[in-house]
PDB file with SEQRES, HELIX, SHEET and CRYST1 records, atoms N, CA, C and O in Angstrom:
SEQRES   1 A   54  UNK UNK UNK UNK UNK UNK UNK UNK UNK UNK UNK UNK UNK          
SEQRES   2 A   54  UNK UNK UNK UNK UNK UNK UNK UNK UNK UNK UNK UNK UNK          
SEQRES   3 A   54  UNK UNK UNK UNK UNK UNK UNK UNK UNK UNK UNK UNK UNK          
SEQRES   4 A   54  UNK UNK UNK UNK UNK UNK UNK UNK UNK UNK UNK UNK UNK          
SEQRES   5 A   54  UNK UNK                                                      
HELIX    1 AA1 UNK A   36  UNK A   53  1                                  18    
SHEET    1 AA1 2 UNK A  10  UNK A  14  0                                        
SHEET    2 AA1 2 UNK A  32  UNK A  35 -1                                        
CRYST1    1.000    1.000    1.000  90.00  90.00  90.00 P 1           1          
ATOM      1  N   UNK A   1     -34.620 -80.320 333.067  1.00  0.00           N  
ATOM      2  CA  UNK A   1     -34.419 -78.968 332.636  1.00  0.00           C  
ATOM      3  C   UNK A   1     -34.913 -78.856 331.203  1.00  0.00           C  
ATOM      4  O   UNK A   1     -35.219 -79.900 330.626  1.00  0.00           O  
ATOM      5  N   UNK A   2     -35.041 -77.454 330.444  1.00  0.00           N  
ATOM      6  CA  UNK A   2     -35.345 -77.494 329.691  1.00  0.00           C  
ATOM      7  C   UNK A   2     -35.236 -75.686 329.053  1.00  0.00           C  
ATOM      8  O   UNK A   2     -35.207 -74.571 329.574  1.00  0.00           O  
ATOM      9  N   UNK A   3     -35.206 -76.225 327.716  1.00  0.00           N  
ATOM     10  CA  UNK A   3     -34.851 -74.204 326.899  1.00  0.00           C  
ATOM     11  C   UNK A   3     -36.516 -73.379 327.027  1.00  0.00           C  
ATOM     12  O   UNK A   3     -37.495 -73.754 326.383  1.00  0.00           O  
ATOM     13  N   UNK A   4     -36.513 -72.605 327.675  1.00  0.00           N  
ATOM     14  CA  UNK A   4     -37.724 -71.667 327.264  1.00  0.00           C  
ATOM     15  C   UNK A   4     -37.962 -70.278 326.178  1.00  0.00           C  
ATOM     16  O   UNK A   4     -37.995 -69.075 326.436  1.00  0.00           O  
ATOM     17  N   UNK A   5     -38.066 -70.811 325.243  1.00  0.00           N  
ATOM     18  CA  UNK A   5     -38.320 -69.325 324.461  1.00  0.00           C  
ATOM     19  C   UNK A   5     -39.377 -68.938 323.715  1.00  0.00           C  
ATOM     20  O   UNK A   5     -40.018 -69.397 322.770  1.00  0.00           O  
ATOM     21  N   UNK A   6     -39.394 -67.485 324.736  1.00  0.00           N  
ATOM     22  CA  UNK A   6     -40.903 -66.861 324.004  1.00  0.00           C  
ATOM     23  C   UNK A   6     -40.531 -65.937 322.964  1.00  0.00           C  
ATOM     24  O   UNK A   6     -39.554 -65.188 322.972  1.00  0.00           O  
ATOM     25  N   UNK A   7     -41.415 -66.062 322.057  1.00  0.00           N  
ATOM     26  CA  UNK A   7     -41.867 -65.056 320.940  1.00  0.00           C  
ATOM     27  C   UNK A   7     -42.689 -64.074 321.077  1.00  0.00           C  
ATOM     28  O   UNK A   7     -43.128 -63.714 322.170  1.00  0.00           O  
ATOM     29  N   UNK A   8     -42.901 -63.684 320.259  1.00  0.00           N  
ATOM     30  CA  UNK A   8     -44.407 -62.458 320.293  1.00  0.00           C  
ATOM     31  C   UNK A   8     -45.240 -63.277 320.417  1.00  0.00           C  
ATOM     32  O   UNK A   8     -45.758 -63.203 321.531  1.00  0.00           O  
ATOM     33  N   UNK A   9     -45.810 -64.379 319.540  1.00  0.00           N  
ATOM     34  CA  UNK A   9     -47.279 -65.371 320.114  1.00  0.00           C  
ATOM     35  C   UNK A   9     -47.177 -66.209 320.537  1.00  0.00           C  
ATOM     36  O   UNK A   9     -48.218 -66.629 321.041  1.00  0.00           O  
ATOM     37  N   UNK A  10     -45.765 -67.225 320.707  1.00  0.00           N  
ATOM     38  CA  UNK A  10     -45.739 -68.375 321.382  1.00  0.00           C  
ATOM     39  C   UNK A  10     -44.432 -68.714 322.424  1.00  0.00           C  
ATOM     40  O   UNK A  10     -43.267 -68.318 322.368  1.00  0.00           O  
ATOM     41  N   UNK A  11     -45.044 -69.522 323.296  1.00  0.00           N  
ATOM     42  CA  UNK A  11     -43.801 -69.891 324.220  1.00  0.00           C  
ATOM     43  C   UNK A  11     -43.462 -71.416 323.473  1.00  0.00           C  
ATOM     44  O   UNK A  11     -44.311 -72.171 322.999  1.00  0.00           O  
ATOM     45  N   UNK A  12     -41.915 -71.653 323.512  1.00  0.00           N  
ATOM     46  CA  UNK A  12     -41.660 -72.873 323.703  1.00  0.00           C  
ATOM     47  C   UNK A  12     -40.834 -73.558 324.609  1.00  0.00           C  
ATOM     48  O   UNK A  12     -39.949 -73.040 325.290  1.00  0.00           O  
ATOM     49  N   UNK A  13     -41.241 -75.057 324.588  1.00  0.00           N  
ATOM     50  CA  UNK A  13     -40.085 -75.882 325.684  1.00  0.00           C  
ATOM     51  C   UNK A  13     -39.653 -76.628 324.981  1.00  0.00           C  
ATOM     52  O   UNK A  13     -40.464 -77.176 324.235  1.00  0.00           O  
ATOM     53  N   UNK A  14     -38.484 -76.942 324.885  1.00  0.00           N  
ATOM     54  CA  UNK A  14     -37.589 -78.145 324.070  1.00  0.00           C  
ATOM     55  C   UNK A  14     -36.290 -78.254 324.831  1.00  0.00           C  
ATOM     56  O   UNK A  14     -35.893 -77.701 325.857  1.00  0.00           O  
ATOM     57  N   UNK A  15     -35.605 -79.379 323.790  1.00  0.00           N  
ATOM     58  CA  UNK A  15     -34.174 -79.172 324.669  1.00  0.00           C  
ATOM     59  C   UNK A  15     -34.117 -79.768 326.260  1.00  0.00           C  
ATOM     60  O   UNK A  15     -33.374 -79.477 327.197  1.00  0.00           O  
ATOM     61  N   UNK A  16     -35.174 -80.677 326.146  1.00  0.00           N  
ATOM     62  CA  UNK A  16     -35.577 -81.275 327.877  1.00  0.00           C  
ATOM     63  C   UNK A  16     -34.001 -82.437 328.284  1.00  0.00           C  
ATOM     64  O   UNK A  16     -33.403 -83.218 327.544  1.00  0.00           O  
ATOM     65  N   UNK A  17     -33.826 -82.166 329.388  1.00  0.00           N  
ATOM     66  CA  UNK A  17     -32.622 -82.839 329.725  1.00  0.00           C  
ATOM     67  C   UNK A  17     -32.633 -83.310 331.798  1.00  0.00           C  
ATOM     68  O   UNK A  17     -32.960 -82.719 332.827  1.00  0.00           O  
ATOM     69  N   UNK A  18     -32.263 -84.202 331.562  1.00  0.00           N  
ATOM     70  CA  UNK A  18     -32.267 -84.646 333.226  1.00  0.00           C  
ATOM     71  C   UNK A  18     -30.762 -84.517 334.012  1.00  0.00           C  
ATOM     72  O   UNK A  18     -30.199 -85.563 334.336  1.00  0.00           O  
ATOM     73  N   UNK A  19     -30.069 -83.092 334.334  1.00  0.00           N  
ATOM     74  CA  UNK A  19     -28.899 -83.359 334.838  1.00  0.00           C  
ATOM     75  C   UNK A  19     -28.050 -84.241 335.787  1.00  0.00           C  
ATOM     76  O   UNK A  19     -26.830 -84.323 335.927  1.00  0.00           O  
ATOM     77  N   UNK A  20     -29.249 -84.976 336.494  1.00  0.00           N  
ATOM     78  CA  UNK A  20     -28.564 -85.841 337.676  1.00  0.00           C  
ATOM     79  C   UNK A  20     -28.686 -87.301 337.134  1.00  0.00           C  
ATOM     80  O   UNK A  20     -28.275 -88.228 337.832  1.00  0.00           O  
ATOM     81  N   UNK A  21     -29.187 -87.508 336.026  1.00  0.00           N  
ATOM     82  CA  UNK A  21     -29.395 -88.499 335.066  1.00  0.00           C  
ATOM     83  C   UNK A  21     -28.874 -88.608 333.731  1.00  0.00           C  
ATOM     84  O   UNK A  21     -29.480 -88.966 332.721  1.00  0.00           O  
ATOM     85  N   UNK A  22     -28.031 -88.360 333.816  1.00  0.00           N  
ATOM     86  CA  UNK A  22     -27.307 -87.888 331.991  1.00  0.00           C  
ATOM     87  C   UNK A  22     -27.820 -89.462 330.981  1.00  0.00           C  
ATOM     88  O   UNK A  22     -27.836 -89.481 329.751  1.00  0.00           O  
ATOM     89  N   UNK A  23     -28.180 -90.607 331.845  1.00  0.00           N  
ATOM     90  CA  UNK A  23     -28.417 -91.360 330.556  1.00  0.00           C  
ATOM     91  C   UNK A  23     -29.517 -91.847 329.998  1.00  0.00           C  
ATOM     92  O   UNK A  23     -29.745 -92.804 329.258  1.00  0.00           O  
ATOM     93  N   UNK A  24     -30.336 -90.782 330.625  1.00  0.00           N  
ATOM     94  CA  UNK A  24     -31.743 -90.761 329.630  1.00  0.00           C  
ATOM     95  C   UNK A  24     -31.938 -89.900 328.647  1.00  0.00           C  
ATOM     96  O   UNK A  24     -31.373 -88.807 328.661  1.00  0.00           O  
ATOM     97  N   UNK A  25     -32.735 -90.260 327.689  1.00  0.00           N  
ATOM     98  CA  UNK A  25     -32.632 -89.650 326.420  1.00  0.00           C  
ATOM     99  C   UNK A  25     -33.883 -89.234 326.369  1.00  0.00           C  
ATOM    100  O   UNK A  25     -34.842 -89.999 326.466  1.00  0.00           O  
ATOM    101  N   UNK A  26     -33.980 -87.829 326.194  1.00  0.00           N  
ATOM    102  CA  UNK A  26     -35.730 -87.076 325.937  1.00  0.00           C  
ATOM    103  C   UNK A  26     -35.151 -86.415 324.843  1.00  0.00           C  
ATOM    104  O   UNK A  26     -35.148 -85.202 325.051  1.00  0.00           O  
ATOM    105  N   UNK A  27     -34.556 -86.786 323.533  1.00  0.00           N  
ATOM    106  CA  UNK A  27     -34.675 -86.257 322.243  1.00  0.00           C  
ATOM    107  C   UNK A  27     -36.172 -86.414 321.333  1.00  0.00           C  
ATOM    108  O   UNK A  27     -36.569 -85.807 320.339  1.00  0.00           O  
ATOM    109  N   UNK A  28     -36.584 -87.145 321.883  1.00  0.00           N  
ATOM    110  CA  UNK A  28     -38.203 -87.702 321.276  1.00  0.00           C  
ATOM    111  C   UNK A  28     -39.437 -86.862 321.977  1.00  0.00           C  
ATOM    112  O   UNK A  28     -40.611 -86.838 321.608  1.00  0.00           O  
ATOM    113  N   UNK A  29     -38.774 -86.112 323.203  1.00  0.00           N  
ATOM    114  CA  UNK A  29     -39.939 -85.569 324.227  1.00  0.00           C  
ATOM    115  C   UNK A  29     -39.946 -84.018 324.039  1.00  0.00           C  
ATOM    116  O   UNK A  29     -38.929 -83.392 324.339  1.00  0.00           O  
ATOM    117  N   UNK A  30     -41.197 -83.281 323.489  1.00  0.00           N  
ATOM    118  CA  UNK A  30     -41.271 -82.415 322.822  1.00  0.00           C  
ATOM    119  C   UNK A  30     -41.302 -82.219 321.539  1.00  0.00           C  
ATOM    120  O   UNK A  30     -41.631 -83.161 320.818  1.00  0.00           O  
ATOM    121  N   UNK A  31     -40.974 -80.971 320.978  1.00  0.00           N  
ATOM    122  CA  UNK A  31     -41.144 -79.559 322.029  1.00  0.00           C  
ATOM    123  C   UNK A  31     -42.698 -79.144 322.492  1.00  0.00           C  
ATOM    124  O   UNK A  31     -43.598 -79.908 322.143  1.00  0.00           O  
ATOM    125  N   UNK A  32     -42.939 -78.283 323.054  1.00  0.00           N  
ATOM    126  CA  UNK A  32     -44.277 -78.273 323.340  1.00  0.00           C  
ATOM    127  C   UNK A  32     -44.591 -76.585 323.107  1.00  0.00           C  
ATOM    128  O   UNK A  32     -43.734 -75.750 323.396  1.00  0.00           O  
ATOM    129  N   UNK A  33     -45.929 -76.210 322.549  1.00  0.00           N  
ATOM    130  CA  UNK A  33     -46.144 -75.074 321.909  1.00  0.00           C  
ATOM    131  C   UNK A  33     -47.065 -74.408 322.586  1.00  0.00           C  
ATOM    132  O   UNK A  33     -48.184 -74.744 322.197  1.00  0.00           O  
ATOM    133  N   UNK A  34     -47.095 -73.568 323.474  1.00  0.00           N  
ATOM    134  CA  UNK A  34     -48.109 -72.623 323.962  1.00  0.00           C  
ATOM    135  C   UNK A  34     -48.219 -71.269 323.560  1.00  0.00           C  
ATOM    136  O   UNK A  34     -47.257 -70.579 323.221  1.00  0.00           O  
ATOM    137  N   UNK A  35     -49.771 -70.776 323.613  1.00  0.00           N  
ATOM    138  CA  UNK A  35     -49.716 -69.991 323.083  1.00  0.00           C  
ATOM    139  C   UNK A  35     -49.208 -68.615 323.987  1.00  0.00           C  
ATOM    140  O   UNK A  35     -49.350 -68.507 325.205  1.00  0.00           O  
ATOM    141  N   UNK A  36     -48.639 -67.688 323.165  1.00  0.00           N  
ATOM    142  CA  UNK A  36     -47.715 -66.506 324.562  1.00  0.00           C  
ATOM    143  C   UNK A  36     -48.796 -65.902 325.451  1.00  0.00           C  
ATOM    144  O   UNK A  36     -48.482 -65.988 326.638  1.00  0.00           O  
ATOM    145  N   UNK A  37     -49.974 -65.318 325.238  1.00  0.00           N  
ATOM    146  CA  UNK A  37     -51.142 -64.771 325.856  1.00  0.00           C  
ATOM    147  C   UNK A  37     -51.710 -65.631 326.921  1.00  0.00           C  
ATOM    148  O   UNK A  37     -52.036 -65.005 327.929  1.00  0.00           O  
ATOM    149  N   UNK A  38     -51.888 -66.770 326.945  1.00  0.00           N  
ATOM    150  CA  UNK A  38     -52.322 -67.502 327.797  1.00  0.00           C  
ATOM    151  C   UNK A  38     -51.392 -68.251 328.995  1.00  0.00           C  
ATOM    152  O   UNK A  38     -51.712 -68.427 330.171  1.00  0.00           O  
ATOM    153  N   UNK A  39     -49.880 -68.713 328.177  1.00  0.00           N  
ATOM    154  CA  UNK A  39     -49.118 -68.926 329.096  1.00  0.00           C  
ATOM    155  C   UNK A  39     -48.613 -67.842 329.859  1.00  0.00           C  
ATOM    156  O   UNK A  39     -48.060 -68.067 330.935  1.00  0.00           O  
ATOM    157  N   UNK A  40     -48.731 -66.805 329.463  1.00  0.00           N  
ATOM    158  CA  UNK A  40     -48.270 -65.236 330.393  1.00  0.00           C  
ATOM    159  C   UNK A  40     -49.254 -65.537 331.466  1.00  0.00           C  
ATOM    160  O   UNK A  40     -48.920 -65.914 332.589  1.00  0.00           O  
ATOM    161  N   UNK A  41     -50.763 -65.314 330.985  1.00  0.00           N  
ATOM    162  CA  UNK A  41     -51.741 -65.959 331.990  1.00  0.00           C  
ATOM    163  C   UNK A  41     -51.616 -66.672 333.478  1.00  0.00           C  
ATOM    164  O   UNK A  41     -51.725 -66.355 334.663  1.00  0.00           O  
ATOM    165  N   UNK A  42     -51.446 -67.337 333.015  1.00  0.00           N  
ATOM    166  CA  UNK A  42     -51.237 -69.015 333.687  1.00  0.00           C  
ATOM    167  C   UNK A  42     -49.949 -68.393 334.116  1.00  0.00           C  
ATOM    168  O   UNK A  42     -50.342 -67.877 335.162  1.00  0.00           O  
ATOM    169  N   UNK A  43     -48.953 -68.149 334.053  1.00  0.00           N  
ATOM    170  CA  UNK A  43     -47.757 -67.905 334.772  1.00  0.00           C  
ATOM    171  C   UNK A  43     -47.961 -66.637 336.271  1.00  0.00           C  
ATOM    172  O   UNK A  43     -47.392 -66.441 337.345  1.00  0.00           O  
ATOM    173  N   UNK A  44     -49.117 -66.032 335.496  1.00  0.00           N  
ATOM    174  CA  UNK A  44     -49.104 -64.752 336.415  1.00  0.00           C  
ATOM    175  C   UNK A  44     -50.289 -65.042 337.453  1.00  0.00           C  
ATOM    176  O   UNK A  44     -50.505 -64.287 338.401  1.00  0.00           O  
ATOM    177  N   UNK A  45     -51.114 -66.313 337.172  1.00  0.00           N  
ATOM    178  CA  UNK A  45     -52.194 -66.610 338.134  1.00  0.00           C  
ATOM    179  C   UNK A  45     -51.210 -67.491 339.079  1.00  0.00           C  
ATOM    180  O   UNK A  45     -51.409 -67.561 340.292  1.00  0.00           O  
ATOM    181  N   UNK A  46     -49.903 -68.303 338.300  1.00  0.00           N  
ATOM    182  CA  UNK A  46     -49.682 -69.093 339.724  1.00  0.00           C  
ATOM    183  C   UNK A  46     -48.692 -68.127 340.401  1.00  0.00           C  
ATOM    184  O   UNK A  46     -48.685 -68.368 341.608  1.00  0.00           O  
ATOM    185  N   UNK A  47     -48.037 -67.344 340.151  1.00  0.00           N  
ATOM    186  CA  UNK A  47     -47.507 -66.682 341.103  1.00  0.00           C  
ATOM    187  C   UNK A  47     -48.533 -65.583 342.214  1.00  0.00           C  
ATOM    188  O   UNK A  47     -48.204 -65.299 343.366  1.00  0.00           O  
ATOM    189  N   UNK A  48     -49.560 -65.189 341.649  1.00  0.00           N  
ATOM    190  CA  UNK A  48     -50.330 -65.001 342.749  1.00  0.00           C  
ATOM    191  C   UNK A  48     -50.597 -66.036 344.082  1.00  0.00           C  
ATOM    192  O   UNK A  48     -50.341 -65.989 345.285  1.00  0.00           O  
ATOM    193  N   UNK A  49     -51.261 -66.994 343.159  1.00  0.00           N  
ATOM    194  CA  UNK A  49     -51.306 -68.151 344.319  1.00  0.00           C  
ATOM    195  C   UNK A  49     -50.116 -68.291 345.106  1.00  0.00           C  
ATOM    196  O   UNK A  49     -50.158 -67.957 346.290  1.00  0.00           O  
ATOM    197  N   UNK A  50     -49.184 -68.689 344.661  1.00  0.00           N  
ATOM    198  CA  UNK A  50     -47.436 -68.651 345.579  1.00  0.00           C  
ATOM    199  C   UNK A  50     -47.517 -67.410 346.821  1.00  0.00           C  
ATOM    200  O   UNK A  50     -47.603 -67.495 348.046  1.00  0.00           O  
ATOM    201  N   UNK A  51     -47.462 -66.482 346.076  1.00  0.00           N  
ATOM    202  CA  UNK A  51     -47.606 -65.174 346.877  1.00  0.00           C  
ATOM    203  C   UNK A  51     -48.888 -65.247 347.893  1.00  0.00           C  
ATOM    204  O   UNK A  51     -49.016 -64.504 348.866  1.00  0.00           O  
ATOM    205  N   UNK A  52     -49.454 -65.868 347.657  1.00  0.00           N  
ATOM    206  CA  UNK A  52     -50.699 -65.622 348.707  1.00  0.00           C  
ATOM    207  C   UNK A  52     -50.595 -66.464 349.899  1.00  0.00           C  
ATOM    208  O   UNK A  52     -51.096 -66.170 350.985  1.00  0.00           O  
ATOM    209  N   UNK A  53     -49.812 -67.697 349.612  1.00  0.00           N  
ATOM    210  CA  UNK A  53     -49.119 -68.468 350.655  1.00  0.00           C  
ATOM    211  C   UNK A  53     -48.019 -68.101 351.161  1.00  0.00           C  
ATOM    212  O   UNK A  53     -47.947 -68.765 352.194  1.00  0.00           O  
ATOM    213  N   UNK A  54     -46.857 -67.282 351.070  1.00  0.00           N  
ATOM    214  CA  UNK A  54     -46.237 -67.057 351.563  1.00  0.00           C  
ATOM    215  C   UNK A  54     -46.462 -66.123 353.165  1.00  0.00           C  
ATOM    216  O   UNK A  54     -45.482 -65.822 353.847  1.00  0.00           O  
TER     217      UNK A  54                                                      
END                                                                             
């Protein structure tokens, strides 16, 4: 799992956590910085694809 928050120009992921695994540690993994325009993108091309298989 993990926190998603977008801004006006960027998305982020941090805060990564494995619930069925509580004793691994991803404090070192991340965060990761995309930019908001493109990940909107990319979010809205794969739900087409999804949708087109259904």
């Amino acid at each position: 799992m993990t926190r998603v928050t977008l801004t006006g120009a960027l998305v982020v992921w941090d805060c990564f956590e494995q619930p069925y695994c509580t004793t691994r540690d991803y404090t070192a993994f991340g965060p990761f910085l995309f930019g908001r325009d493109q990940y909107d993108k990319a979010v809205q091309a794969l739900s087409a694809k999804i949708a087109a298989h259904e």
